[in-house]
C-alpha positions as CSV (number, residue, x, y, z in Angstrom):
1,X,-22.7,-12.2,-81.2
2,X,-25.8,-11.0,-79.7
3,X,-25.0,-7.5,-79.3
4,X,-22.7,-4.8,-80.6
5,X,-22.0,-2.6,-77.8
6,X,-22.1,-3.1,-73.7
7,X,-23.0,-0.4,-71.3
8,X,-22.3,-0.5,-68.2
9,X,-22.8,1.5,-64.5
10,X,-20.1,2.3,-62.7
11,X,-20.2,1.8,-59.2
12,X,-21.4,-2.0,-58.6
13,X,-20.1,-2.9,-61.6
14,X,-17.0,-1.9,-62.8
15,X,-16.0,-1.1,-59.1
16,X,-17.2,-0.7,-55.6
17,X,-17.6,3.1,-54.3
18,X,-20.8,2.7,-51.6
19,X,-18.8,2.6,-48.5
20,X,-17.5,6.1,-49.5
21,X,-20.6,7.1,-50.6
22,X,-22.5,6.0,-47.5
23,X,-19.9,7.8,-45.2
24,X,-20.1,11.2,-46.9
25,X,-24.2,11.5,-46.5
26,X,-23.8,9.7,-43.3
27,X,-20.9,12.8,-42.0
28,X,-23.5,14.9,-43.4
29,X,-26.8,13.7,-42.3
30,X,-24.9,13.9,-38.8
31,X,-23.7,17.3,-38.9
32,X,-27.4,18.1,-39.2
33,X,-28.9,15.6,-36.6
34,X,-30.3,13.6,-39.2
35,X,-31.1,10.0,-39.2
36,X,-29.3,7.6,-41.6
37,X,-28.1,4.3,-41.7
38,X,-27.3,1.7,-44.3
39,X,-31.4,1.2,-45.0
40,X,-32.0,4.3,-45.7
41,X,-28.8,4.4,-48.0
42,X,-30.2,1.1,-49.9
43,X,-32.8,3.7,-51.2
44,X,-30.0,5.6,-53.2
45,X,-28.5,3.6,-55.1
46,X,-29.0,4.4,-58.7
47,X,-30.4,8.1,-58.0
48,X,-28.6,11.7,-58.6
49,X,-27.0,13.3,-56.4
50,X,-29.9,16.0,-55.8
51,X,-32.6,12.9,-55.5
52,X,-30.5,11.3,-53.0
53,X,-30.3,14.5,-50.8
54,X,-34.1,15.2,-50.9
55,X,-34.3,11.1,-49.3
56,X,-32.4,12.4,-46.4
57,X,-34.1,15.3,-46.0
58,X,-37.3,13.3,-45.1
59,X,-36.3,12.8,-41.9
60,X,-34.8,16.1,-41.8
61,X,-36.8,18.9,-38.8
62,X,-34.5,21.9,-39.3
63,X,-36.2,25.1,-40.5
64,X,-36.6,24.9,-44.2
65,X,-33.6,24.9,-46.8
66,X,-33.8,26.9,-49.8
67,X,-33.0,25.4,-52.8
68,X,-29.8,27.2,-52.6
69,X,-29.0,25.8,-49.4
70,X,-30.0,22.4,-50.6
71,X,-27.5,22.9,-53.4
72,X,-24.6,23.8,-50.8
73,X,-25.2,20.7,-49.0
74,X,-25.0,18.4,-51.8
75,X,-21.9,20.5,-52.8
76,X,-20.7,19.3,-49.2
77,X,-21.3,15.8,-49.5
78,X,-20.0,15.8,-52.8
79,X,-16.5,17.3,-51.8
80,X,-16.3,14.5,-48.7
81,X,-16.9,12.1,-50.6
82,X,-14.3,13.3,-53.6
83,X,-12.0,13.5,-51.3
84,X,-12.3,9.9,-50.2
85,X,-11.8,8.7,-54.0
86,X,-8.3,10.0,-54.0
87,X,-7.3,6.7,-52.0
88,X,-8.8,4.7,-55.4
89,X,-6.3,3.5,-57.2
90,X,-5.9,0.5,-59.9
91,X,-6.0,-2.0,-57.3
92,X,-9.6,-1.4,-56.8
93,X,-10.2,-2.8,-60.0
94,X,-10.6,-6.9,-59.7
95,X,-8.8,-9.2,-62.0
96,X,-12.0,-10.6,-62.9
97,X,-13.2,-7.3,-64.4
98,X,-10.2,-6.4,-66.0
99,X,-9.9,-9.5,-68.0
100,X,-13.5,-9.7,-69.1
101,X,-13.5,-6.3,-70.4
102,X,-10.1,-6.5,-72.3
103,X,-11.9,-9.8,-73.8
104,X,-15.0,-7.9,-74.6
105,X,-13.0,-5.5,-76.5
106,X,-10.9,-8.4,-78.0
107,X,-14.1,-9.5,-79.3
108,X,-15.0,-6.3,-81.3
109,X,-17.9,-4.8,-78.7
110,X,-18.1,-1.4,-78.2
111,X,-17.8,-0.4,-74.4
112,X,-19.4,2.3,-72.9
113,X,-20.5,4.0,-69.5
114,X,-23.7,4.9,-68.3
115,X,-24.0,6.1,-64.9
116,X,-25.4,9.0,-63.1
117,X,-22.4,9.9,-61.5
118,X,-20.7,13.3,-62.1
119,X,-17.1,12.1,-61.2
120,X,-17.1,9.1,-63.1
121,X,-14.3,10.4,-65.2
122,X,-12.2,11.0,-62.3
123,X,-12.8,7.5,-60.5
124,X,-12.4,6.3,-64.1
125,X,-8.8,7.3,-63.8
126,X,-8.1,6.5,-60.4
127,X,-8.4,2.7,-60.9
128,X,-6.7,3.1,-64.1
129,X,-9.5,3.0,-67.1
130,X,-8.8,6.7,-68.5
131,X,-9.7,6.5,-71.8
132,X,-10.5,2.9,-72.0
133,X,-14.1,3.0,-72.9
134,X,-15.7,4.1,-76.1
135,X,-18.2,6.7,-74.7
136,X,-18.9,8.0,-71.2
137,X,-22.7,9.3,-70.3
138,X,-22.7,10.0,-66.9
139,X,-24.0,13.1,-64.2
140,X,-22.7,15.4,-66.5
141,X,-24.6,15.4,-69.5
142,X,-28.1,14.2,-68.3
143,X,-30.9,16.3,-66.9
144,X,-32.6,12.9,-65.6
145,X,-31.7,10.1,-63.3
146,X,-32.2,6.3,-63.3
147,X,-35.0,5.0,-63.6
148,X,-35.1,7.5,-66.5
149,X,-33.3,5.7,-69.8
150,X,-31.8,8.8,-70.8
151,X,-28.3,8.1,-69.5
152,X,-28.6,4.8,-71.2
153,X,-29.7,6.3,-74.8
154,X,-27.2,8.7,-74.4
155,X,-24.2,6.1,-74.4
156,X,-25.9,4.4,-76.8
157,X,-26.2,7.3,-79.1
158,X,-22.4,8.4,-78.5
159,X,-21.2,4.3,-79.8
160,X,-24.0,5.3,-82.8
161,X,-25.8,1.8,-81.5
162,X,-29.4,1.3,-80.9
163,X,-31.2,0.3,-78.1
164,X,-31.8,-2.9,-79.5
165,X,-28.1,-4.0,-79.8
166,X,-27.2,-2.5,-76.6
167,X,-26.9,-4.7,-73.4
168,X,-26.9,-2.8,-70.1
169,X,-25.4,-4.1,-67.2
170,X,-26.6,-2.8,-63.7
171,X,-26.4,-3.6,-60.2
172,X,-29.5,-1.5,-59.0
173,X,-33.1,-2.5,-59.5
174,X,-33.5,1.0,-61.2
175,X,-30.5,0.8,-63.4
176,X,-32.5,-2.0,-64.7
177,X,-35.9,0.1,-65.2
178,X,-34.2,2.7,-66.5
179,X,-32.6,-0.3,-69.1
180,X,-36.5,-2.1,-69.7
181,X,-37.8,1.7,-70.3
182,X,-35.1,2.4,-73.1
183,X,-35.7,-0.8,-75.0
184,X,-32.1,-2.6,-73.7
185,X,-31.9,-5.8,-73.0
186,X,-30.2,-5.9,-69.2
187,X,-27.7,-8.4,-67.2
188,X,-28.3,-7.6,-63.5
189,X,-25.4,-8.6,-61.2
190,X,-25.3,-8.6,-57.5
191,X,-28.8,-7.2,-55.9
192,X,-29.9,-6.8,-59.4
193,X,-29.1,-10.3,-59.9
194,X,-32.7,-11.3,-58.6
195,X,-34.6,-8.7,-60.6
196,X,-37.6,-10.6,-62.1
197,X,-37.1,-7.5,-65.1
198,X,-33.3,-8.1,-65.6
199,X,-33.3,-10.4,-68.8
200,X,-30.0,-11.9,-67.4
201,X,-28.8,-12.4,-64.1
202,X,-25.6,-13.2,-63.5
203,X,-23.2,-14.4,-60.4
204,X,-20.5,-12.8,-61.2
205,X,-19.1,-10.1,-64.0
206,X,-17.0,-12.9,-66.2
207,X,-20.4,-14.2,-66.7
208,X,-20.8,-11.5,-69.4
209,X,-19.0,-14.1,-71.5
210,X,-21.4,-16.8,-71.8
211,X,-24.5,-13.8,-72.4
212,X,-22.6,-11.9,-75.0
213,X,-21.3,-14.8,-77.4
């Protein structure tokens, strides 16, 4: 096989938490008379928590927020949106990317995660992959966000891989930068799909089947 270990983001990939994120910054930004709609939410996918605040916060006229304040708002966000992942549950998790990843790991590839979230854990065991993957690098052990390799190198590091027999698999144009700037090839699936960087793009996640072998 090409590779010896697969890393993959979490939410696009493995499963779908946007709407929930786009409703907790939207009940925010509203609370504070901010605009935001799904545009301006296009713009953070991929980033930290922190990163996403401070794009909301452009359109922000308030008095100014200490960076104490700022913290207390992500906090807020963070807890709407937590609260939201408590409806997850296995069903969330497609057939499709269930088999493919118990045939991944049939094949002898390492899995890991690589995503800036700092519940990945806990969505990881809502939909019923608690201790399926080999490593997790996520929000909670990285000072930098995508487009910043780090998370990747990390999860690559913790499977004791290189870069170079790593594949990354992303759904976010900066998942995929983040992937190019760490020395991984990448498969890009649905808006990363058209990447001209991704070195695969696929159509759906079984595709990882025909890349891999």
């Amino acid at each position: 096989m090409k590779y010896k270990a697969i890393i993959f983001d979490l939410d696009g990939v493995i499963c779908f938490t946007d709407e929930y994120h786009y409703q907790a910054w939207k009940q925010l930004a509203d609370s504070m008379g901010i605009p935001f709609d799904r545009k301006i939410n296009e713009r953070l996918r991929g980033v930290s928590r922190m990163e996403s605040l401070e794009i909301i916060l452009e359109n922000y006229t308030g008095p100014a927020l200490t960076d104490s304040e700022k913290e207390k708002l992500a906090a807020s966000k963070n807890d709407i949106y937590r609260k939201s992942l408590e409806n997850m549950s296995p069903s969330d998790l497609s057939d499709e990317v269930r088999d493919t990843l118990n045939e991944l790991r049939d094949k002898g590839l390492k899995l890991a995660i690589g995503s800036s979230s700092k519940n990945t854990k806990f969505i990881l065991k809502q939909i019923g992959l608690e201790g399926f993957f080999d490593a997790i690098s996520d929000g909670t052990n990285i000072t930098r966000s995508k487009p910043d390799p780090e998370v990747f190198l990390k999860a690559a590091d913790f499977v004791s891989e290189d870069a170079a027999d790593c594949l990354v698999v992303e759904d976010a144009e900066a998942g995929i930068d983040a992937a190019v700037a760490g020395g991984f090839d990448s498969a890009g699936l649905g808006s990363a799909s058209k990447y001209e960087k991704a070195t695969y793009r696929l159509e759906s996640f079984g595709d990882l089947l025909n890349v891999i072998s």
